[in-house]
Backbone as a chain_set.jsonl record, in Angstrom:
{"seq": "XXXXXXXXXXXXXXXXXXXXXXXXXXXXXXXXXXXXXXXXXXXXXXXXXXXXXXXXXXXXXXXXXXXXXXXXXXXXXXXXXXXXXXXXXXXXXXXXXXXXXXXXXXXXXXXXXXXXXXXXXXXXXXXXXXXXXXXXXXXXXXXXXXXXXXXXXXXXXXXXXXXXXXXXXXXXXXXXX", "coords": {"N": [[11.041, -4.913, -22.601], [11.573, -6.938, -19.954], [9.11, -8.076, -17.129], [10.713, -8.449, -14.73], [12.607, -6.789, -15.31], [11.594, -4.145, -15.529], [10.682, -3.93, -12.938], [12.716, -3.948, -11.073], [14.472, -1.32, -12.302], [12.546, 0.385, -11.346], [13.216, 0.152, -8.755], [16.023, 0.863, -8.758], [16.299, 3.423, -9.81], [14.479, 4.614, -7.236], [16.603, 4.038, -4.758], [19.056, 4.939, -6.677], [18.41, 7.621, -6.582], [17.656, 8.19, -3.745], [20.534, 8.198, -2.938], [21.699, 9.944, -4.471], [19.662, 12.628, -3.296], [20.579, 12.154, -0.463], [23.047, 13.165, -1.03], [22.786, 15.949, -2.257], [21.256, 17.01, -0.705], [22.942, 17.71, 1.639], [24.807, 19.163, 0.228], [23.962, 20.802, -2.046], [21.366, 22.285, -0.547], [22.483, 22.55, 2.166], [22.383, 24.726, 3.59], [19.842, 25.446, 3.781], [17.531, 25.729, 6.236], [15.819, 23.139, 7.593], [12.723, 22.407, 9.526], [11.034, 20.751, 12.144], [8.295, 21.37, 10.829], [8.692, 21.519, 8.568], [9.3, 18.942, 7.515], [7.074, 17.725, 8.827], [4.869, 18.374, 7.551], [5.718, 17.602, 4.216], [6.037, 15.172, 4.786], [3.061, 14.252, 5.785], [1.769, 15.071, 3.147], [3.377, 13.361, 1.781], [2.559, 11.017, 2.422], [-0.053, 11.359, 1.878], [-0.504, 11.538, -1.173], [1.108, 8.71, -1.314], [-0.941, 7.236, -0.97], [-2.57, 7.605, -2.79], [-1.473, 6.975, -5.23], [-1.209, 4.435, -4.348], [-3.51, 3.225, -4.477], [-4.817, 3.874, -6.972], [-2.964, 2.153, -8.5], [-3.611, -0.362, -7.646], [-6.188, -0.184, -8.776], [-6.556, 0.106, -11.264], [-4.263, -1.979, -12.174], [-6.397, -4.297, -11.273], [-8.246, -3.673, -13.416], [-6.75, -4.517, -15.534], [-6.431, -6.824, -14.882], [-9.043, -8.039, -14.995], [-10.079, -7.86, -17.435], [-7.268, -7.842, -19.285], [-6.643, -10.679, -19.579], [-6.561, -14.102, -21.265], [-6.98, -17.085, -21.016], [-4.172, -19.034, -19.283], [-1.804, -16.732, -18.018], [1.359, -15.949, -16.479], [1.316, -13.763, -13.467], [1.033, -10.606, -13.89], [1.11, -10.157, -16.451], [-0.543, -9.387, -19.688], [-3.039, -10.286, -22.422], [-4.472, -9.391, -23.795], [-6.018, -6.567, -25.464], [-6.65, -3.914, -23.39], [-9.55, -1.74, -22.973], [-11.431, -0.835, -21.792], [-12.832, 0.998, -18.607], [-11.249, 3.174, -16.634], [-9.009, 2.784, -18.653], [-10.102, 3.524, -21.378], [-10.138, 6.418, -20.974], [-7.2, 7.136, -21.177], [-4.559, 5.975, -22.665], [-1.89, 4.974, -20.417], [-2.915, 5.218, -17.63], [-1.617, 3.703, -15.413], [0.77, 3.89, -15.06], [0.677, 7.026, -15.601], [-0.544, 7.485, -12.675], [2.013, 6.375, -11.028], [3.889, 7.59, -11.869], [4.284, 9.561, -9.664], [5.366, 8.528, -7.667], [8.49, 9.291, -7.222], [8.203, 11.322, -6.488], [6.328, 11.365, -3.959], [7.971, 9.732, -2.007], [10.178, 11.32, -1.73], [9.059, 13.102, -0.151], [8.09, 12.223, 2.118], [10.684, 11.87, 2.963], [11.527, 14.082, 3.215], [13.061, 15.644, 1.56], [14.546, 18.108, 0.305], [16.256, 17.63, -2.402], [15.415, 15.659, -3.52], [12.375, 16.195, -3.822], [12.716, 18.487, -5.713], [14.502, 18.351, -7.608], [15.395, 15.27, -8.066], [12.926, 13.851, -8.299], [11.498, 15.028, -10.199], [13.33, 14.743, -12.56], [13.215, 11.639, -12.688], [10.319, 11.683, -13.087], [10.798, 12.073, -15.278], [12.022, 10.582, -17.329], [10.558, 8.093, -17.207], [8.277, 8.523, -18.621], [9.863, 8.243, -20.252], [10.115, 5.555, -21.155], [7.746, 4.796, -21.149], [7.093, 6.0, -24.105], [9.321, 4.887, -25.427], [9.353, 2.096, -24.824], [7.083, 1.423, -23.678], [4.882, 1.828, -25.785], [5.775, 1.088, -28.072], [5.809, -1.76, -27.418], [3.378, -2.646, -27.221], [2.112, -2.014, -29.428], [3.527, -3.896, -31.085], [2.585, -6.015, -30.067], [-0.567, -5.787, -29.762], [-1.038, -4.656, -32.662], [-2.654, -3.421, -35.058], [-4.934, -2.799, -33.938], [-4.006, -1.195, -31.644], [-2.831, 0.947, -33.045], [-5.359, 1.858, -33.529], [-6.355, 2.614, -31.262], [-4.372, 3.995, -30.435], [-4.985, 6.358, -31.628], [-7.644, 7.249, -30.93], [-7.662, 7.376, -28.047], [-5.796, 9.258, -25.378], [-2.013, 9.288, -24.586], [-1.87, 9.921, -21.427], [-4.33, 12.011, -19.603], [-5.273, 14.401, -18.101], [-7.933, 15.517, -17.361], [-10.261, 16.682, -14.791], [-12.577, 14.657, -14.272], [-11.216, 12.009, -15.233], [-8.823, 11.7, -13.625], [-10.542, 11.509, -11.837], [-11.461, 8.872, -11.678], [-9.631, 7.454, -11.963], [-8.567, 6.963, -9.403], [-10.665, 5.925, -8.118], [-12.686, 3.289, -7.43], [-15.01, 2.806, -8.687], [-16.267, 1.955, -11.268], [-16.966, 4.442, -13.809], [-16.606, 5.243, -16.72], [-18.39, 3.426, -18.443], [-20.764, 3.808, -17.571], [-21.058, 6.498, -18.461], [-21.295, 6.201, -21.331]], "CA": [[11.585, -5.004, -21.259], [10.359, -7.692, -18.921], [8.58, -7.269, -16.083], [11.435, -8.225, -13.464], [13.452, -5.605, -15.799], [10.82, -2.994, -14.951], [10.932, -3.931, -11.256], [14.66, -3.457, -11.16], [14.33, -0.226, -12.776], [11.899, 1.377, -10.117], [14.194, 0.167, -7.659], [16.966, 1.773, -9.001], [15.257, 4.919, -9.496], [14.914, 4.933, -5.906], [17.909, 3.463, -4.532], [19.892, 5.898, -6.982], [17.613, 8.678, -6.077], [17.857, 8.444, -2.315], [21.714, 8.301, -2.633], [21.475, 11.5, -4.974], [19.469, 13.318, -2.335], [21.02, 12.654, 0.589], [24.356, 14.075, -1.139], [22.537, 17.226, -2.799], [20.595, 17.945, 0.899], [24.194, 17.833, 2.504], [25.788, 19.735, -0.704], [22.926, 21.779, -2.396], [20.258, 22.44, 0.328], [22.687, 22.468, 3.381], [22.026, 26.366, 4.494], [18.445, 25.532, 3.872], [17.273, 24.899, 7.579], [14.455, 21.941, 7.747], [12.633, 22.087, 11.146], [9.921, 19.891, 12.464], [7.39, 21.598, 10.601], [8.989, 21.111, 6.868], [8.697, 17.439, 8.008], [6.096, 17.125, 9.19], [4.279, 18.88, 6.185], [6.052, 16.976, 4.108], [5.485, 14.104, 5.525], [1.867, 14.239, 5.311], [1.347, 15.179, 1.951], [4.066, 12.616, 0.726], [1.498, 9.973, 2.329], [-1.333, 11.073, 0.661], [0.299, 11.037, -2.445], [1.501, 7.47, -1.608], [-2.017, 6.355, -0.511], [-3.478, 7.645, -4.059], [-1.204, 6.357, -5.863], [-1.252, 2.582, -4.586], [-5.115, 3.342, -4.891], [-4.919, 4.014, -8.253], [-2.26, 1.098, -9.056], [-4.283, -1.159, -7.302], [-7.303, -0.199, -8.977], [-5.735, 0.144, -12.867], [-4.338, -3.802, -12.086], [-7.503, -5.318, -11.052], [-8.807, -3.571, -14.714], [-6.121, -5.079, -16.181], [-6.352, -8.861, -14.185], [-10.536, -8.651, -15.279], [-10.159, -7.449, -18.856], [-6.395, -8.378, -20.076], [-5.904, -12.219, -19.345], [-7.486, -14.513, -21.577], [-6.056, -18.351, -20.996], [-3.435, -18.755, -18.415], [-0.996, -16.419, -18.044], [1.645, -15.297, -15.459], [0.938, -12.8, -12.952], [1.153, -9.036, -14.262], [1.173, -10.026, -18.035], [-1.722, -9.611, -20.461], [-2.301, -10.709, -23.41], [-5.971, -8.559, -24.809], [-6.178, -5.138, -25.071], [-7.688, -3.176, -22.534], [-9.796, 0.027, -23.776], [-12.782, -0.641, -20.5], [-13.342, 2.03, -17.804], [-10.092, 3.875, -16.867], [-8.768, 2.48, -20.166], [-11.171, 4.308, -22.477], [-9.716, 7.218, -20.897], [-6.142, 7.279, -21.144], [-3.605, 4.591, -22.137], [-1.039, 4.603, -19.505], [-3.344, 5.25, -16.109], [-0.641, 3.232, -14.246], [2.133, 4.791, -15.152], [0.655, 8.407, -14.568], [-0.152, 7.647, -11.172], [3.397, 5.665, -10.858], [4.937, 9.426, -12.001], [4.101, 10.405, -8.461], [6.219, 8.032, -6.597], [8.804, 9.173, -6.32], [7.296, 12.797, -5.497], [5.931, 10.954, -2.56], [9.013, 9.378, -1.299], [10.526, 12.933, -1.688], [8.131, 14.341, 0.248], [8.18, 11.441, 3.025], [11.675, 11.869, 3.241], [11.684, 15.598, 3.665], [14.399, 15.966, 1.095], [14.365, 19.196, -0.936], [16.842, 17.527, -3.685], [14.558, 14.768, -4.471], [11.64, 16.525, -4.185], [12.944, 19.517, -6.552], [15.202, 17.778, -8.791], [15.357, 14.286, -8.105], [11.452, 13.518, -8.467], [11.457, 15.547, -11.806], [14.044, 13.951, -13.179], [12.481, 10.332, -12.676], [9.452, 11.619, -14.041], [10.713, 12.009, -17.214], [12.54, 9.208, -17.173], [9.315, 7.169, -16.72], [7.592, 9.28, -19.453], [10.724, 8.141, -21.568], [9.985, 4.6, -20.852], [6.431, 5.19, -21.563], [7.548, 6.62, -25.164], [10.047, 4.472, -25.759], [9.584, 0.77, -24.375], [6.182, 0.556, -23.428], [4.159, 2.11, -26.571], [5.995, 0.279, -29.204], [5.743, -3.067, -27.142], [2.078, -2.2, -26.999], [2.26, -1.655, -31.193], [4.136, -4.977, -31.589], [1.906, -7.161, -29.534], [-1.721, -6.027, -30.172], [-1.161, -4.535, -33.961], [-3.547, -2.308, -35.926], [-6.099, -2.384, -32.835], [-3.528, -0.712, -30.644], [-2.801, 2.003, -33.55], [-6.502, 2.529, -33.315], [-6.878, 2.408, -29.767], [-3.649, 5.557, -30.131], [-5.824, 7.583, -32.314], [-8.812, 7.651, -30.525], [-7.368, 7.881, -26.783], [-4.68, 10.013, -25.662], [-1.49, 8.541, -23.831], [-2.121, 10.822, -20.52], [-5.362, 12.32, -19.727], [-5.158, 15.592, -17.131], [-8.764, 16.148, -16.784], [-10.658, 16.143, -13.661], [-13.144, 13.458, -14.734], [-9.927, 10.764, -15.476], [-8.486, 11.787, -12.934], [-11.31, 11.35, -10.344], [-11.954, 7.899, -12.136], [-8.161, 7.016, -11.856], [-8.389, 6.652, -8.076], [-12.055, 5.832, -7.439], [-13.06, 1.952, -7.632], [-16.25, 2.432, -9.424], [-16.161, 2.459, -13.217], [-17.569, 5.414, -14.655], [-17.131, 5.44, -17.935], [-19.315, 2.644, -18.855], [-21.995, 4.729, -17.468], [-20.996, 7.644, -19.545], [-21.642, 5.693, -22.822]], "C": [[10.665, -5.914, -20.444], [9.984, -7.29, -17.826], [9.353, -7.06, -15.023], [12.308, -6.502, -13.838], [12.853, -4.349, -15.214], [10.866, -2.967, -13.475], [12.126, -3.306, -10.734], [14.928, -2.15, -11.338], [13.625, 1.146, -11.882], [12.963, 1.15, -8.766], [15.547, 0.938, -7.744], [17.094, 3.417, -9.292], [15.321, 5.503, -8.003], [15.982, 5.055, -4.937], [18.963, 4.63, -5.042], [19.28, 7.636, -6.486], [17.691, 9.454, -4.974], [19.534, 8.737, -2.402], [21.686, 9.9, -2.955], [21.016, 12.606, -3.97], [19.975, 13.644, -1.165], [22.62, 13.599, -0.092], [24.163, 15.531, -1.647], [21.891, 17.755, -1.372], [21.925, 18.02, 1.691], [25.055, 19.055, 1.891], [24.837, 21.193, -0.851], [22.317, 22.307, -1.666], [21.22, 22.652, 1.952], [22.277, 23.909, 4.577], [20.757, 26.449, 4.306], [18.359, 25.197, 5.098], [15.531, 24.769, 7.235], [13.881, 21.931, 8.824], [11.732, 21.146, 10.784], [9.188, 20.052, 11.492], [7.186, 21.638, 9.306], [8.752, 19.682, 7.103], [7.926, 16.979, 8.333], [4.523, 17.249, 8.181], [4.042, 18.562, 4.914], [6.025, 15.51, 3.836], [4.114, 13.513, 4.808], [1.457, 14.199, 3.967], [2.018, 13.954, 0.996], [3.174, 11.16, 0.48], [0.544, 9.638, 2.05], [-1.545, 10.813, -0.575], [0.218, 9.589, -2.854], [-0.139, 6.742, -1.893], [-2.869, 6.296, -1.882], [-2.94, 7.096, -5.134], [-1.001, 4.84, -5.904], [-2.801, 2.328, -4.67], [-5.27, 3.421, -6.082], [-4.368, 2.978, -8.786], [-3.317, 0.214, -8.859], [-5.465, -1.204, -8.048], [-7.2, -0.422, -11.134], [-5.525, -1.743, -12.725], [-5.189, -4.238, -12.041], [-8.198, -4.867, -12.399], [-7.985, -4.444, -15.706], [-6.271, -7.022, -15.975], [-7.897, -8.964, -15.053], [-10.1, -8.803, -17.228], [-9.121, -7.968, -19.675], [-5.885, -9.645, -20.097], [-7.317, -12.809, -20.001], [-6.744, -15.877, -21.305], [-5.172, -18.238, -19.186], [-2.238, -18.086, -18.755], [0.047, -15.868, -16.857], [0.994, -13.937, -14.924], [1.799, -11.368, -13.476], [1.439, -9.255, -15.618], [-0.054, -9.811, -18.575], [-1.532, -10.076, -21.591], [-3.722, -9.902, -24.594], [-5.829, -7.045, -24.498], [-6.975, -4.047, -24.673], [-8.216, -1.294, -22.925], [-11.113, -0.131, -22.668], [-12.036, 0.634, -19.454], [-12.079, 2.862, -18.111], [-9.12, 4.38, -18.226], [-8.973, 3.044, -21.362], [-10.745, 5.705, -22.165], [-8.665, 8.274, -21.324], [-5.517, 5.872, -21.119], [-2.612, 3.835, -21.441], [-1.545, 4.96, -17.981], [-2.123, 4.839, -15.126], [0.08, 3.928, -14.067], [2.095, 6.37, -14.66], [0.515, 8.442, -13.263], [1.273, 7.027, -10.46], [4.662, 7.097, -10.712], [5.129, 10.101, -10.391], [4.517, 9.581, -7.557], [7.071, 8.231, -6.045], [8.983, 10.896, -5.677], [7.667, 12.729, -4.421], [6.727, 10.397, -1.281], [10.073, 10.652, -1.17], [10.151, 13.501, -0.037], [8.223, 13.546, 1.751], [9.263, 11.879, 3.718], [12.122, 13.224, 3.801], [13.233, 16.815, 3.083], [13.988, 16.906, -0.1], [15.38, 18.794, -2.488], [16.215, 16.419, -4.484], [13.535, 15.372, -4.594], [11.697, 17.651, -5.395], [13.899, 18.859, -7.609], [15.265, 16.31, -9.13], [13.99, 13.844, -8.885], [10.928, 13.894, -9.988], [11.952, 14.594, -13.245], [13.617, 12.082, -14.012], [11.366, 10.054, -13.281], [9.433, 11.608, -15.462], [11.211, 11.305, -17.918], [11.5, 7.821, -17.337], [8.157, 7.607, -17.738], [8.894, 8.848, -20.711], [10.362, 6.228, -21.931], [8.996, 4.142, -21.32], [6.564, 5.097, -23.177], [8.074, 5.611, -25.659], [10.199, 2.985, -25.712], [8.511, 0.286, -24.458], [4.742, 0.767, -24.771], [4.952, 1.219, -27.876], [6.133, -1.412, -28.801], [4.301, -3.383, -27.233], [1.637, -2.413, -28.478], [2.454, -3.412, -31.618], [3.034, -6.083, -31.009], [0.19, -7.118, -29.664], [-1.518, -4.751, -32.147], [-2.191, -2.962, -34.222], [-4.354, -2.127, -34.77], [-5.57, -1.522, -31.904], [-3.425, 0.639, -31.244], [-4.554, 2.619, -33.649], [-6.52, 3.254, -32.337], [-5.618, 4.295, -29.667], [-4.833, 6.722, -30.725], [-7.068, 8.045, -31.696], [-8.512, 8.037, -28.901], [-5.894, 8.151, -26.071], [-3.946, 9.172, -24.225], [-1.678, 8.667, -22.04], [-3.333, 11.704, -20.866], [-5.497, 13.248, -17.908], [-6.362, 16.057, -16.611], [-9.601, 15.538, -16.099], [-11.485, 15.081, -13.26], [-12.286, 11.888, -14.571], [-9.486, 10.477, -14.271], [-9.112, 11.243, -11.432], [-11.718, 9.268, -10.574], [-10.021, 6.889, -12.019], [-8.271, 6.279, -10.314], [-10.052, 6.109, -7.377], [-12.217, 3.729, -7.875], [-14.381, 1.56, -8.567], [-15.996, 2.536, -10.618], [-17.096, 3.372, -13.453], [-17.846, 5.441, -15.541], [-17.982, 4.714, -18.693], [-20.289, 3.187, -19.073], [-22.271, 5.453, -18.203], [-21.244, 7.222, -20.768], [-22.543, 6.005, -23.098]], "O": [[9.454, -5.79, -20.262], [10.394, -6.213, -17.392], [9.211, -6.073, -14.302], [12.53, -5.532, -13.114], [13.512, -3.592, -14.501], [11.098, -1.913, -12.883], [12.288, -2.28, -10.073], [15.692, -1.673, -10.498], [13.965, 2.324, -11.778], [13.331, 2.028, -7.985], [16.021, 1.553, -6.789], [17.913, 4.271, -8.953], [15.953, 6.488, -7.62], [16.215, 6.117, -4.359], [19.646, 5.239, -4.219], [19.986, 8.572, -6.11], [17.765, 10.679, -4.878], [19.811, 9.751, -1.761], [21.661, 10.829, -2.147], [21.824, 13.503, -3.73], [20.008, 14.776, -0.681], [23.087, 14.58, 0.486], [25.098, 16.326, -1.558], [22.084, 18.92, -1.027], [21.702, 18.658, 2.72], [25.78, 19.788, 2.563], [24.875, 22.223, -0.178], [22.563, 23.485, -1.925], [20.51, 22.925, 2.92], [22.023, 23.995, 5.779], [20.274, 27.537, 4.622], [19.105, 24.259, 5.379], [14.601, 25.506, 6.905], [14.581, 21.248, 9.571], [11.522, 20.713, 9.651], [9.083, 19.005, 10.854], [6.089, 21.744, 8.758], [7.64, 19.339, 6.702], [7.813, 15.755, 8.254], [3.526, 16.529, 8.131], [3.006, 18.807, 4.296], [5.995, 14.911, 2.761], [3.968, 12.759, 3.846], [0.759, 13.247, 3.617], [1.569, 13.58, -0.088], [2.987, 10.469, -0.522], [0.044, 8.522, 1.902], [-2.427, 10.116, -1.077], [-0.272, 9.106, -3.874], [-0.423, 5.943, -2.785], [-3.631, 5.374, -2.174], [-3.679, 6.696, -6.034], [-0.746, 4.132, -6.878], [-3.223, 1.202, -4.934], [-6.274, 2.768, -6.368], [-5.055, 2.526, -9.702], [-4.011, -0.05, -9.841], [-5.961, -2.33, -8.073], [-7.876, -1.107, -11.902], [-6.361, -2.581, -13.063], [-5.234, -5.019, -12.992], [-8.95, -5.779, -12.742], [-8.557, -5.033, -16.623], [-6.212, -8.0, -16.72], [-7.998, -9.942, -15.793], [-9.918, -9.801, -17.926], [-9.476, -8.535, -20.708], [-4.767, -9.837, -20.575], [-8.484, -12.506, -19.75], [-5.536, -15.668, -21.42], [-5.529, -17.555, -18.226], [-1.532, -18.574, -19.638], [-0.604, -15.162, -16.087], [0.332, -13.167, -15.619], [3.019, -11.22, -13.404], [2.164, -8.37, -16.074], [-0.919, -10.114, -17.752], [-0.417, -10.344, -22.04], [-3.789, -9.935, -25.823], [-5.566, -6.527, -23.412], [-7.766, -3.397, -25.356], [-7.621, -0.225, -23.06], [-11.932, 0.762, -22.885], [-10.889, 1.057, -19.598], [-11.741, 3.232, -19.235], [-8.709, 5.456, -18.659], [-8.151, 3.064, -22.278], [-10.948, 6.439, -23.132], [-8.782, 9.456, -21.646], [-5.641, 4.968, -20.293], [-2.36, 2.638, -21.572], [-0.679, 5.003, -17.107], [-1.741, 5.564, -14.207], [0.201, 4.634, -13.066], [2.843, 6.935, -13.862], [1.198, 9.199, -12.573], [1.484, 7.312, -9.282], [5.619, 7.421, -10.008], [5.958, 10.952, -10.069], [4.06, 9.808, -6.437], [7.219, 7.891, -4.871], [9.649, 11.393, -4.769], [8.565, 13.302, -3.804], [6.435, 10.476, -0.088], [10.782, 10.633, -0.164], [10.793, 14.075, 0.842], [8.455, 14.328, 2.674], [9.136, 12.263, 4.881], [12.95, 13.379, 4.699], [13.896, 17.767, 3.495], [13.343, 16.627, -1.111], [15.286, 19.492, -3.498], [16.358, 16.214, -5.689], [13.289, 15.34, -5.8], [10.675, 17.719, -6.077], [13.607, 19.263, -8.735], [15.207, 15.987, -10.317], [14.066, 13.508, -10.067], [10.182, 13.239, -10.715], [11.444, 14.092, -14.248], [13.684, 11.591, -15.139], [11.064, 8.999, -13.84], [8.648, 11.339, -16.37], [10.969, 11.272, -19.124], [11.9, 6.682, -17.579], [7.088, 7.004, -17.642], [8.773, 9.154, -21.898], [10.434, 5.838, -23.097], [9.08, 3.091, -21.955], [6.116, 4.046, -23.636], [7.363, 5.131, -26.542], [11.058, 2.485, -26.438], [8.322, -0.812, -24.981], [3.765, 0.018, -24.738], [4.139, 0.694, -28.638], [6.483, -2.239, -29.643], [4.057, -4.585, -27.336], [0.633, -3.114, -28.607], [1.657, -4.035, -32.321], [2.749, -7.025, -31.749], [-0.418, -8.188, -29.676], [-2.534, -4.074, -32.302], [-2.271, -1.875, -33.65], [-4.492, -0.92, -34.576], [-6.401, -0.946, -31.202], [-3.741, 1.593, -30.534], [-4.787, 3.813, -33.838], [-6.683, 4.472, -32.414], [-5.92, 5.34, -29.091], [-5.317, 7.701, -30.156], [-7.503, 9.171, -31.938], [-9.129, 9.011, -28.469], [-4.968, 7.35, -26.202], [-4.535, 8.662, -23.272], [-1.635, 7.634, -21.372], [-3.517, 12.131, -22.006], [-5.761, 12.701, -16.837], [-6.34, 16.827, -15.651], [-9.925, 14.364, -16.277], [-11.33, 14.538, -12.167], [-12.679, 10.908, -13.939], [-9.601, 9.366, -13.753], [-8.576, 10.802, -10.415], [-12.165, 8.573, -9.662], [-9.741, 5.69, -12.045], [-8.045, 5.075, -10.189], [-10.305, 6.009, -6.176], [-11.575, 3.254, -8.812], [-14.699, 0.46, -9.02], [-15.319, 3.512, -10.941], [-18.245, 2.981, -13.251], [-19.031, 5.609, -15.829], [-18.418, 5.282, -19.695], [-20.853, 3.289, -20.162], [-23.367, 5.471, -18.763], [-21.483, 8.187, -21.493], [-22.982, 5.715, -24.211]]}, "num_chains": 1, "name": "protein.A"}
């Protein structure tokens, strides 16, 4: 899948998402009453969310811009395979913090059908994508080093260490060597 393909794909995610919600918060959720204070709750949390997760994108890319471009290549391709800081961790960093988008737009929005079903949904969707598109493109383009690179570090990585190293700008694990 190319990259506009992937672009397209988050957009539609959303796009279909938001439609979905507003018709399940009108349908599903309508005798739920929302005041200020679900919104505003909401709200907040959906933006901290957002803020960690374009912190984390942001910070995953610039590992990827130092480490995966060797030559010239367009913007957001690589072409070496990255196993430095984050990397050495877990092989889809982006993508797990990406899982929590559209949480966060959920949560912004103050819509109990994206945040409870919608947001789920997408995640696993994005975990199928993962599975299915981006680990065997991963296989095909760096080879036997990539089937290493599976065996020794796991696709998702849950603990608090990764995690704190996911969103932080400093490299850690170097250190840890």
């Amino acid at each position: 899948m190319s990259t506009k393909g992937r672009i397209f794909f988050w957009i539609g995610l959303i796009v279909g998402g938001t439609a979905l919600s507003l018709w399940g918060d009108a349908h599903l959720f309508a005798a739920w009453r929302r005041g200020w204070l679900w919104h505003l709750v909401t709200a907040a949390l959906g933006l901290l969310l957002f803020v960690l997760v374009m912190r984390a994108a942001r910070h995953t890319g610039r590992i990827l811009a130092r480490y995966g471009r060797e030559g010239e290549l367009p913007r957001l391709e690589t072409n070496r395979l990255v196993r430095e800081e984050i990397y050495g961790c877990m092989r889809h960093p982006m993508h797990l913090a990406l899982f929590f988008v559209p949480l966060a737009f959920g949560l912004v929005l103050g819509s109990p059908t994206f945040i409870f079903i919608v947001a789920p949904l997408e995640a696993l969707l994005m975990v199928a994508l993962v599975l299915l598109v981006e680990e065997p493109e991963a296989r095909r383009k760096f080879g036997e080093a990539y089937r290493a690179y599976e065996a020794e570090v796991p696709r998702f990585n849950l603990s608090l260490r990764c995690l704190r190293m996911l969103i932080s700008d400093v490299p850690r694990l170097a250190e840890e060597r």
